[in-house]
VOLOTI-739531 format. One record per residue: x negated, y negated, z negated of N, C-alpha, C, O in turn. Coordinates in pm, whole numbers, plus 50000, padded with zeros to 5 digits. Layout:
XYZXYZXYZXYZ...
END
This chain:
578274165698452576934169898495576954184798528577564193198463576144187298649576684201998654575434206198580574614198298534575374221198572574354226698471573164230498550573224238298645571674222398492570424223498543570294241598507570844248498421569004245698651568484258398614567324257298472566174253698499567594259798358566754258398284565614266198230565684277398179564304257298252563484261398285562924275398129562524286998120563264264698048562674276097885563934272097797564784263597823563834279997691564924278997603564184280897438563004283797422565184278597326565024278297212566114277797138567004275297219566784278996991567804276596939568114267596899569284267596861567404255496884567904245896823566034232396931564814233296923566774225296989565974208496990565934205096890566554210596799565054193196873565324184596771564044172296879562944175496925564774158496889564604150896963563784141096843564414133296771562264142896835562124127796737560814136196657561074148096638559524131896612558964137696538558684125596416557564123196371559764119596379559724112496199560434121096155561034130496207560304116096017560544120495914561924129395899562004138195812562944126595985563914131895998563984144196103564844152996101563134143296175563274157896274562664163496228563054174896251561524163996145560674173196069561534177995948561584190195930562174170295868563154178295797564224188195837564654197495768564674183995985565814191096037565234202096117565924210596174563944201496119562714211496206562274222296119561944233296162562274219296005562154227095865563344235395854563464247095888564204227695803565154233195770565424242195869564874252895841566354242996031566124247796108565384259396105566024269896093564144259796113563354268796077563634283095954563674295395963563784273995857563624287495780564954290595783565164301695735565924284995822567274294995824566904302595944567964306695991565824306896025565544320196104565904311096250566094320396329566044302296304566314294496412564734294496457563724293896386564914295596621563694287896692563504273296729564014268896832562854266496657562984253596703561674246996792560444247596783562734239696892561654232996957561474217196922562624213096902560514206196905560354197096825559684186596950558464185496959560554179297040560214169897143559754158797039560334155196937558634154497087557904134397060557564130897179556794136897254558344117597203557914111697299556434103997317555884100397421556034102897195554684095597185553424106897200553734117497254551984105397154550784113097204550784114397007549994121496945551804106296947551564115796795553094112496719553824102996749553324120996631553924120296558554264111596417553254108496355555234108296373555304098796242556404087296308557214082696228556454084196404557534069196416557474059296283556614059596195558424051896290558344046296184558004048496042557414041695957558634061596042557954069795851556974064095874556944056595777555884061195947554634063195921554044047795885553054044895818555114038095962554954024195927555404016695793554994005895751556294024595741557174021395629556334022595511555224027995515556904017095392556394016795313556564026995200556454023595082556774036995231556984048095135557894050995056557644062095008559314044594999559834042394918561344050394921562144048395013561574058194824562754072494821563704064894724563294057494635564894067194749566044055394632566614070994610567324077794683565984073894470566364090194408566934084494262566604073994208567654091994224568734087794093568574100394004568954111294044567924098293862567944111693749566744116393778566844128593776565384112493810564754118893848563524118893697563454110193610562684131693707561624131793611561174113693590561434106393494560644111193683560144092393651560484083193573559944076493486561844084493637562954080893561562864080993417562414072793337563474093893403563044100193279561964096293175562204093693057560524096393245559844094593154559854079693101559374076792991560414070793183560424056693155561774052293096562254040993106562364064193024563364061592937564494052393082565134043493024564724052593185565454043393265566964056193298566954067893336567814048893270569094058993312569794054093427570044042293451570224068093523570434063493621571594076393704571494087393648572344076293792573374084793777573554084693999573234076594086574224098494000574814100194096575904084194129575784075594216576664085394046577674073294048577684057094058578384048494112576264057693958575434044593993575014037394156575174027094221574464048894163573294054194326574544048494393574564036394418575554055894423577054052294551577214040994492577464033694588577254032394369578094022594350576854010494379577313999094381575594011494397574614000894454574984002694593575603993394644574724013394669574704016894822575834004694857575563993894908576954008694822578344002294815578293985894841578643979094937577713982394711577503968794672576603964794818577043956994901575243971794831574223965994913575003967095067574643959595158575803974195080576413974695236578303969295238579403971995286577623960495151579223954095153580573959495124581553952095129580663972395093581673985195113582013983695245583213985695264581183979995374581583989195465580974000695540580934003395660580374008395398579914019595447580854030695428581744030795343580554040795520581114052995527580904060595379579914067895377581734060095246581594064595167581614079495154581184085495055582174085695268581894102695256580304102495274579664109095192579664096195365578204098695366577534091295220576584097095167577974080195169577554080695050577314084494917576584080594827578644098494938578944106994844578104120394876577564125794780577974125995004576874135095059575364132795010574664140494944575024119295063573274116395010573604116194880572554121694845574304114194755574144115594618574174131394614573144136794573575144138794649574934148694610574034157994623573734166494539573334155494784572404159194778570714159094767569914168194789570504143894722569314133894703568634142294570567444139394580568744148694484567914157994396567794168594429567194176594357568274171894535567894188394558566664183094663565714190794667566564172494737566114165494844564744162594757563614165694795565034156494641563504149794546562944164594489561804163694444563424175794483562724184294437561514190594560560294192294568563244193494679562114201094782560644193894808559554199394791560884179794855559824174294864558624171194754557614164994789558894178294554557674174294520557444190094521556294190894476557944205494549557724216594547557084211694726555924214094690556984209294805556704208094916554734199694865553724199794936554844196094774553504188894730553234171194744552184164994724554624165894784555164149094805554514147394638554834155394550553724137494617553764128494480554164117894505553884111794608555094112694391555624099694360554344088794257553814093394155554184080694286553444073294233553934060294144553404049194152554884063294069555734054893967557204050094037557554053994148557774043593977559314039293987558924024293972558164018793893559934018194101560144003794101561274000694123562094008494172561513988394090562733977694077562543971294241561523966494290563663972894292563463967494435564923963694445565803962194359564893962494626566053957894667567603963694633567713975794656568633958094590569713962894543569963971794409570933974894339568803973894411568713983994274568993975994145568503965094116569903983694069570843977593910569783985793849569743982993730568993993993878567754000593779566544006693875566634013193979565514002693810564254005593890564404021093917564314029693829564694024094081565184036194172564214038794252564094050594284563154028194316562394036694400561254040794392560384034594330561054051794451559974059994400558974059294533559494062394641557744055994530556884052394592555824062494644554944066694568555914066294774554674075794822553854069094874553564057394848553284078194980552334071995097552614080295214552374092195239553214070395284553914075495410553304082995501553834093695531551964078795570551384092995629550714102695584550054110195656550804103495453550934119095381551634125295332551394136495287553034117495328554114122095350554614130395433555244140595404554274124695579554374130995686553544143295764553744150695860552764141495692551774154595735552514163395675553254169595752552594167795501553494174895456554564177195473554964188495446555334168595517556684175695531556324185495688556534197495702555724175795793555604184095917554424199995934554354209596011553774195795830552994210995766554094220595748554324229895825554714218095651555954226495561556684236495742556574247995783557364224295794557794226895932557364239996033557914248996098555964234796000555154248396133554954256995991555714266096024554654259595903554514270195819555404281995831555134293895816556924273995873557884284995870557584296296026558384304696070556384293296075555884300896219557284302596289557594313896325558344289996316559624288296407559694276996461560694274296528558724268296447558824255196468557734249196576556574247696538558044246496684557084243896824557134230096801558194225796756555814218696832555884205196864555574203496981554624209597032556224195897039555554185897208555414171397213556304163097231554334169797196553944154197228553824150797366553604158997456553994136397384554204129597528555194139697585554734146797674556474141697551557564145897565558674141097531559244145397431559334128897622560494123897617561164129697674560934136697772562614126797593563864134897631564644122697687564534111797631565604124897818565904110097867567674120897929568484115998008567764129897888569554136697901569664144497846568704151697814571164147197803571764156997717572364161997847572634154197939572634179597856573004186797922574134190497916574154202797908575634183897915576944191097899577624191598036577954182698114577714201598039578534204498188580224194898246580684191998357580594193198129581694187798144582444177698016581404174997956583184172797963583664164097847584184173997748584114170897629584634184497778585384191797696584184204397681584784213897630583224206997697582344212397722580984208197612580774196097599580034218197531579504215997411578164214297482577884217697597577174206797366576004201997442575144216697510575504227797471574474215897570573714229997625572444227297596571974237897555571644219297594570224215197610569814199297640570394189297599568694200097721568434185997712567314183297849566734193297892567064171497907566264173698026565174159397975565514147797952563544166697968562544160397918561644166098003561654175998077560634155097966559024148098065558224161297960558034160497838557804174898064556634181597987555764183098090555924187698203554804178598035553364184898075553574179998230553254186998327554094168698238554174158098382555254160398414555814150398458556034171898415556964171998518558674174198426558594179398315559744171098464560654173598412561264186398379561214195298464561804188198277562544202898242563534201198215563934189998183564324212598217566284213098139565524228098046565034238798080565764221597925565244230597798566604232997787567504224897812566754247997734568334255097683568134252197543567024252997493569244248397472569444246497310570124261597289570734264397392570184269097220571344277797209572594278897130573714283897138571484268197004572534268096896572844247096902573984242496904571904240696903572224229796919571104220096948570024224196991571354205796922570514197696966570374188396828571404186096765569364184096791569494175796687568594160996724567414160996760569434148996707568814135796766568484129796697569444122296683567594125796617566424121396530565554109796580564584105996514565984103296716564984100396756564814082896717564374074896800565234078896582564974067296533566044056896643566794060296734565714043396590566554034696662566194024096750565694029796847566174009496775566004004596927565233992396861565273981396917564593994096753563833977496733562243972296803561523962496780562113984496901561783980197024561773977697163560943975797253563163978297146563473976797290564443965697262565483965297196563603954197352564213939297399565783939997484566533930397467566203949897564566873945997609568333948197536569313940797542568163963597446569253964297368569513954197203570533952897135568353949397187568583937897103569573924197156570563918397112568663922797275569513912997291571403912597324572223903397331571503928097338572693932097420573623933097267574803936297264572963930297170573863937397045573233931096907573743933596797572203923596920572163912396804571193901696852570263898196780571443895096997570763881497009570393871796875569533864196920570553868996767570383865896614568713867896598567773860196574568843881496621567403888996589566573887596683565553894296670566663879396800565243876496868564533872896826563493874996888564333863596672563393856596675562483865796539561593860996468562933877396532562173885096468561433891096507561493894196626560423895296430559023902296455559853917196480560633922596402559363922696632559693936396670558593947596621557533949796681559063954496494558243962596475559043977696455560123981196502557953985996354558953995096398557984006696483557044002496551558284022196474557544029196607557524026896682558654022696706556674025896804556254025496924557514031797007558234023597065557894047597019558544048097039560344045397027561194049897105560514038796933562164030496870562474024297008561904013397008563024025897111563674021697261565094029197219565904031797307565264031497126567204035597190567494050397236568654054397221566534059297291566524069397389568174078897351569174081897417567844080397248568804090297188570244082497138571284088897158570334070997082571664061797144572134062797290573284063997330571174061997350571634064497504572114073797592572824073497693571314085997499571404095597586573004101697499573424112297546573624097097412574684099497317575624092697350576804095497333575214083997395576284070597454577024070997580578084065897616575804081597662576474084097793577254096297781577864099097884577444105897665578514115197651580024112397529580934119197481579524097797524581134092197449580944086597325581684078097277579874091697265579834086397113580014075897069579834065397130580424076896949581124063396871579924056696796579254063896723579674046096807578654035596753579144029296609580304025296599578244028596497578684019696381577444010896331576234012696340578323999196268577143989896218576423982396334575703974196277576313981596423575753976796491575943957596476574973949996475576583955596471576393941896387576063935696286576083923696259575713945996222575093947796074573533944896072572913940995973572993947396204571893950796242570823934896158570953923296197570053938396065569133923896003567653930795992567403942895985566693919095991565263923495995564833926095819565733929495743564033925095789563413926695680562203917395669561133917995731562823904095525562193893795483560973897595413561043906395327559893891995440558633893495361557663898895505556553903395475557893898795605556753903295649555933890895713556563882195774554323890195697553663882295747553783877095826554433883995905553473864695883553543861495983552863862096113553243858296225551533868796064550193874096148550643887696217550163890396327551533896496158552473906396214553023904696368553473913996434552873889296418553553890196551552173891196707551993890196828551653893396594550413890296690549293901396672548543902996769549053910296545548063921496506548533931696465549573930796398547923945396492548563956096485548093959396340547213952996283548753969796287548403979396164549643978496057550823975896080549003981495936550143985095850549963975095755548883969195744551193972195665551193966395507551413950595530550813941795469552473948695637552643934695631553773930595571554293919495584554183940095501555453929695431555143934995280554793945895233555473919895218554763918695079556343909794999556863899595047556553912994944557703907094830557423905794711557343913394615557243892494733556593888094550557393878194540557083868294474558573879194605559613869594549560353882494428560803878294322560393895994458560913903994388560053902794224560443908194121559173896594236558333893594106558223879494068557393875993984558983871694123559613858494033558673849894148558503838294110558053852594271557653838394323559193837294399560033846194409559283819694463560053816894542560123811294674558963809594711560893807894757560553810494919561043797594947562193793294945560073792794972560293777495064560033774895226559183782095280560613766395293560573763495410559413756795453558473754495377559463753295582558103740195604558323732595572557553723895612559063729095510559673714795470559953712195284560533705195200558813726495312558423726895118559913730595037559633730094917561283733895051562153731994995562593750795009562333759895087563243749294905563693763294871565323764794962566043754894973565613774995007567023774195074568123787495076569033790795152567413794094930568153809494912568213814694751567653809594654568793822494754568583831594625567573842694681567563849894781566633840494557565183849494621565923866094597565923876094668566333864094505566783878394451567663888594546567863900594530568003882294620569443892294719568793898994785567583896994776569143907194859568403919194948567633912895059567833901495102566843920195096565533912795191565753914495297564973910595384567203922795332568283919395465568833905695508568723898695609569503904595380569623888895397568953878295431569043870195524568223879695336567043870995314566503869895468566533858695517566043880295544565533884395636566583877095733565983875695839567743872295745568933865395792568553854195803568493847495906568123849895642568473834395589566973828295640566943815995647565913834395671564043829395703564733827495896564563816995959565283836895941565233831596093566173815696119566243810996232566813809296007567673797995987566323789396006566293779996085565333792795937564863780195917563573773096007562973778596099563413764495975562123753496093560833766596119560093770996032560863771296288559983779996307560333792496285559573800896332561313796296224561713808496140560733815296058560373827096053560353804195991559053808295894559473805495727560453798895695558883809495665559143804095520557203807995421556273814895462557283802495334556213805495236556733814595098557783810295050556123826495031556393825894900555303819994837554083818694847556403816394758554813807294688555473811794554556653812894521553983814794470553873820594332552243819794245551203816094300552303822694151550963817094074550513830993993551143841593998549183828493912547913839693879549513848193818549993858093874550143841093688551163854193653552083862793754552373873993710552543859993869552973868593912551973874194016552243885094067550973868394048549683879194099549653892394037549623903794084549673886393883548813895893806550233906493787550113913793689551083907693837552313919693836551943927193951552863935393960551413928594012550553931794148550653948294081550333952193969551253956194202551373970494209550573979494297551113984194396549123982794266547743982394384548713998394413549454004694338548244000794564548914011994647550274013594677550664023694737551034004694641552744004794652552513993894710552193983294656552733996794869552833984394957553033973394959552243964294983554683972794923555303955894945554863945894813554883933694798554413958894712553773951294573552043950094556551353944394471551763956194649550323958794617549353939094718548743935094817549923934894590549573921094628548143918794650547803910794737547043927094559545773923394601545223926494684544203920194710545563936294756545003939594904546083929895014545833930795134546453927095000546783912495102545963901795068545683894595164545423898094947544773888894917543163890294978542473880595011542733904994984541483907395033541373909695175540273911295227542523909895244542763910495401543063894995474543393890895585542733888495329543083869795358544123865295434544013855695511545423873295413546793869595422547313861995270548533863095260546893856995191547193854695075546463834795090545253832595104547093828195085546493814995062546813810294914547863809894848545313806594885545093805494757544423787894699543593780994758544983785594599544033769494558544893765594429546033768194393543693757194368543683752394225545033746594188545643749694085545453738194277546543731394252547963733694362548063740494464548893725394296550223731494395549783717594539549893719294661549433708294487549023698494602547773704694651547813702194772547023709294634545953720994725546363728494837546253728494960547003736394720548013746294851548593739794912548353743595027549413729994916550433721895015550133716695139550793715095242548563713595098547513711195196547173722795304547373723895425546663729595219546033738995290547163748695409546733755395503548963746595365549593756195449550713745595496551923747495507549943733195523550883724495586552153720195608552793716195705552433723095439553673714695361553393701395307552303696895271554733694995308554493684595196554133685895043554613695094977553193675494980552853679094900553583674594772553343679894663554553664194789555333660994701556683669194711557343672894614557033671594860558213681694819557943694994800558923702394805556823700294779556633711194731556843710694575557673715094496555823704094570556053697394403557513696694324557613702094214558303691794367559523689894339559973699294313560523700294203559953709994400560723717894435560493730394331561473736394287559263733694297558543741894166558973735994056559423741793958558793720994074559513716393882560683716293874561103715993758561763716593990563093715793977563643731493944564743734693900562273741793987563113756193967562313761893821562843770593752561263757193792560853759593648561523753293522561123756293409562693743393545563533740493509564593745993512565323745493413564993752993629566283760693608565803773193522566533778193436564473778093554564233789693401564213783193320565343783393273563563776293260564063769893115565143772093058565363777592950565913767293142567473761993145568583776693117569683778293064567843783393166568713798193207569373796993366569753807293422569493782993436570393786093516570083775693685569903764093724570163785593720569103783293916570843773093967571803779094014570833759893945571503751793984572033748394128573103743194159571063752694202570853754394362571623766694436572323764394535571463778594389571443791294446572243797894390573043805294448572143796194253572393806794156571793823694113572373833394064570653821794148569473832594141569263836293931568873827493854569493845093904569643848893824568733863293754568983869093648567643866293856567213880493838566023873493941565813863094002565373887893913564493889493999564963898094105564203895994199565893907194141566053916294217567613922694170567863927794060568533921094278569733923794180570003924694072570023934794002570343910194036570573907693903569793911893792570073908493677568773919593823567873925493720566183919893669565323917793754566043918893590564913915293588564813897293486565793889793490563723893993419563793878693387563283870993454562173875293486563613855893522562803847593598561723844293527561573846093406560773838493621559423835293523559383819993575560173815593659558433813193519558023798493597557143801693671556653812893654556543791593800555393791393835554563777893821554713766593869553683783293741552823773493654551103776893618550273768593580550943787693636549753790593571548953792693721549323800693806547543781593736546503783693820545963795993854546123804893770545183799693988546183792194105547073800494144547473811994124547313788994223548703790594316548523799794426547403801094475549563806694472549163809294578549993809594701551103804594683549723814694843551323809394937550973821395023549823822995061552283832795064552223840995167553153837595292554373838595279552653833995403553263831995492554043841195527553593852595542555543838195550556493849395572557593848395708557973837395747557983859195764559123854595823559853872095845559533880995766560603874095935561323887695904560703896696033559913892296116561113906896032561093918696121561443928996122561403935496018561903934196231562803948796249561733958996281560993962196374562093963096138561173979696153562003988896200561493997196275563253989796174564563996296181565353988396220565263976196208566413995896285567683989896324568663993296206569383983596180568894003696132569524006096037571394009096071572304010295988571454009696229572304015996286572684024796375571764031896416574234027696439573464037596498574804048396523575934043996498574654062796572575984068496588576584072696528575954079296446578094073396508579164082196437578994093496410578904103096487578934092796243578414109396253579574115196124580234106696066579694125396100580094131495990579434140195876578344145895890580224140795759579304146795645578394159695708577514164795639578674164195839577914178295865576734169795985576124175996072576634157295966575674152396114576294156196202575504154996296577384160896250577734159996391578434149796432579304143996368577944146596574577994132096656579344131896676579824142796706579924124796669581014119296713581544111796816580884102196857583004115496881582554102996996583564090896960584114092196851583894079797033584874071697056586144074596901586284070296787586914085697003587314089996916587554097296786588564102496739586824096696760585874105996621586384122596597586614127896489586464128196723586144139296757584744142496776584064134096836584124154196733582694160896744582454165596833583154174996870580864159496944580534164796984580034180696994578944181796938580284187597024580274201797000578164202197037577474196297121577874211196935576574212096982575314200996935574114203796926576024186296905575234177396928574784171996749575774175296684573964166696672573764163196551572654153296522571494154096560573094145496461572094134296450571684131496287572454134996198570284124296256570214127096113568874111796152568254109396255568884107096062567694095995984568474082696037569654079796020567284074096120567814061996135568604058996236568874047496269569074070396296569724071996459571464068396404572284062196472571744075096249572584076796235573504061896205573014052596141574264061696235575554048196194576364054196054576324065496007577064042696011577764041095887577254042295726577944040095627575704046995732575664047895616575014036695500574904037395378574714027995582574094014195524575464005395497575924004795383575924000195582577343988495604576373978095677575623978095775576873967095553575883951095599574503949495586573763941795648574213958695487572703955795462572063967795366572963974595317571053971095337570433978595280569693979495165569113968995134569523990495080568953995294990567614000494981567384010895043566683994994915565174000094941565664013194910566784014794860564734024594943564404032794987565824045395047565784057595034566824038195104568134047695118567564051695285568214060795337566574046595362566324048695443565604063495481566034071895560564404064095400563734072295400564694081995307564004092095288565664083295256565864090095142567274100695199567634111295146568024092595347568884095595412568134101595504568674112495519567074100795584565924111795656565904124795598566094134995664565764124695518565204140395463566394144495394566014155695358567904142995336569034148895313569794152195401570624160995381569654144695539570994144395647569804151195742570284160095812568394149295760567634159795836567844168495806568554174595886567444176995662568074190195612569374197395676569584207695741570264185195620571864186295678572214192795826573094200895855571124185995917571164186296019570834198596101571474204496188569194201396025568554214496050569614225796059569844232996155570284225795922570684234795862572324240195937572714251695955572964228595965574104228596064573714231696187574194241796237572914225096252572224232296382571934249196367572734257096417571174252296321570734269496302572034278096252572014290196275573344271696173573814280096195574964280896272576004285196224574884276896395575984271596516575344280996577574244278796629576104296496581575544305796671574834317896617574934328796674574094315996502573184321396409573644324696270574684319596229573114330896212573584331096078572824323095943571714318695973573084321495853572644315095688571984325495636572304337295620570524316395601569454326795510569834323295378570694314595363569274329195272569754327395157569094313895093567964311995138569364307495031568674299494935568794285694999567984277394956569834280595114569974269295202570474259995108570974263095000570274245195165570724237795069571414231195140571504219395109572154235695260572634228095372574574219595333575114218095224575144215695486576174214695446577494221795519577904216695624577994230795478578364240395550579444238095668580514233695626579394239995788580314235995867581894235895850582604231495940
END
């Protein structure tokens, strides 16, 4: 590409306004960098803002107060487990080391955690529960506070500016204020800009599987920044890895808003087909799971569970906060299990069956079928479902995230093919590849945003620039 006349300049891009460019916009920032902060949308938040709040932090005060022990070593050895070991363990050794310096900034930043839960993959209740668009205000407050940090909305970035292959990124060419620009980076570019679980055509090009999932996810999630990375060499990981996330409604494919995925199989209900029959271990990650619901008739499934595991209901923690699904009449409810069977157009005898054959395997100690043993990795006691009423959440999966994404290294810099570094170029949140494997860990998502954003900020500003004191970065 030869080199555009560029129109304005700054020290550092950052392509993406979630949760991860605002950390790397921050950071950036107060190491004395000018940053400029492209969104392609008319607002900020991407997915952070859809998600359900949830940080997978290890040793933390919460922790603590709930007597629960929990370790750097632990943290890598779930990640591990939940991504099959084929994750990039240098990045799994990076987010441990730096995931408490990460849980502090953000509660000195004014983030509250609202208790500790037992979720996906977790050997001990790890995630710590916010509220995602006040999450995001704060961290992107924090951002412009440092008076270095510019935002542009309805500003897509659609090229990276390198003059040649051997040649370091320069800038970037984006839609402002109608017309196109070549913005100068000076010190670098940072690509944040989330991943492709809305855009149909790269799904189908790289996990046809997942068509029949609910496309959710930011508005803006099209790929942009895979692409625009892809056309200067970079190396791709995980991308076959790529699974939706089990528990979300089924009214999700059709109505907009937030709080459609509900897991009350993680609280002892269990997941049956239309055909009333159970066909999984409820307990395994809701990746899977999210695998094992597009198998079946419709690619639908029911949880079905009763008043005791209602009554475990976690009000304001999304995927638990069972009674506000119940008052948004996503929740089907009735006296009996042949009621319900009725009412969500199962059989009513193989439903039946299918509850006494698994309230029997609790009895018993032992899920004969599956081998389900926990409520949630291995943790937790099964319960029966028995106590009136019943109730049934229509379920099937969806991609909020892609959860893959480009080659990066412990410093966020992009990588290409050959896992040589793009000079100039750095990527941080869900853009990034290798750090999941096969499947995922509640909250390693959001929790890899704001350590490898930092990371990112912080490597960007000082490519060219110098280190303010008190960084928590990772040094080139």
């Amino acid at each position: 590409m030869s080199i555009p006349e560029f129109q304005q300049g700054t020290d550092v891009v950052v392509i993406g306004g979630g949760l991860a460019g605002y950390c790397a916009a921050c950071e950036a920032g107060a190491q004395g960098a000018e940053v400029l902060l492209l969104e392609k949308q008319p607002e900020t938040g991407g997915s952070t803002a859809l998600s359900s709040g949830f940080f997978a932090f290890a040793g933390t005060e919460e922790q603590r107060a709930r007597g629960i022990e929990d370790s750097n070593e632990l943290l890598v050895s779930d990640l591990k487990s939940a991504g099959g070991n084929e994750n990039d363990e240098r990045l799994l050794q990076a987010y441990a080391e730096h995931q408490l310096d990460a849980y502090e900034w953000l509660k000195q930043a004014g983030v509250g955690f609202r208790g500790v839960e037992l979720a996906s993959a977790h050997s001990v209740p790890r995630a710590h529960a916010t509220d995602s668009p006040e999450l995001m205000k704060i961290v992107s407050d924090q951002a412009h506070r440092t008076g270095r940090v510019k935002t542009l909305l309805d500003a897509p970035a659609d090229r990276l500016v390198r003059p040649d292959p051997d040649a370091g990124v320069l800038g970037v060419l984006a839609q402002v204020n109608g017309g196109r620009q070549a913005i100068r980076a000076r010190r670098g570019v940072v690509l944040a800009s989330g991943g492709f679980s809305r855009n149909a055509e790269m799904l189908r090009s790289f996990v046809p599987a997942q068509a029949a999932a609910v496309r959710y996810g930011g508005a803006g999630n099209t790929g942009d920044g895979i692409r625009m990375a892809w056309q200067l060499g970079a190396g791709f990981r995980d991308f076959g890895h790529i699974k939706g996330t089990f528990g979300f409604h089924t009214n999700a494919r059709t109505q907009a808003g937030r709080g459609w995925t509900k897991l009350f199989i993680y609280r002892g209900a269990i997941a049956v087909n239309k055909l009333g029959k159970r066909y999984v271990d409820e307990s395994c990650s809701y990746k899977l799971l999210g695998d094992a619901v597009l198998r079946q008739p419709d690619a639908m499934a029911f949880q079905i569970f009763d008043r005791g595991i209602m009554d475990t209901a976690t009000d304001g923690v999304s995927p638990f906060d069972f009674r506000s699904a119940r008052r948004r009449g996503l929740v089907d409810e009735a006296d009996s299990l042949d009621a319900l069977a009725r009412m969500i157009g199962v059989d009513a005898a193989a439903l039946a069956a299918t509850v006494k054959r698994y309230n029997g395997f609790v009895a018993n100690g032992r899920d004969e079928d599956f081998g389900r043993d926990g409520l949630s990795n291995h943790v937790g006691k099964l319960v029966k479902i028995e106590r009136a009423p019943f109730y049934a959440y229509a379920t099937t999966s969806g991609l909020l995230a892609t959860y893959c994404g480009l080659s990066v290294d412990c410093e966020t810099r992009v990588l290409d093919v050959f896992g040589a570094p793009i000079q100039g170029l750095f990527a941080a949140g869900e853009i990034m590849g290798g750090f999941h494997g096969v499947s995922y860990m509640t909250g390693s998502a959001l929790g890899k945003c704001v350590v490898f954003g930092r990371i990112a900020g912080w490597n960007a500003a000082l490519r060219g620039g110098r280190r303010e004191a008190g960084s928590v970065g990772q040094k080139p």
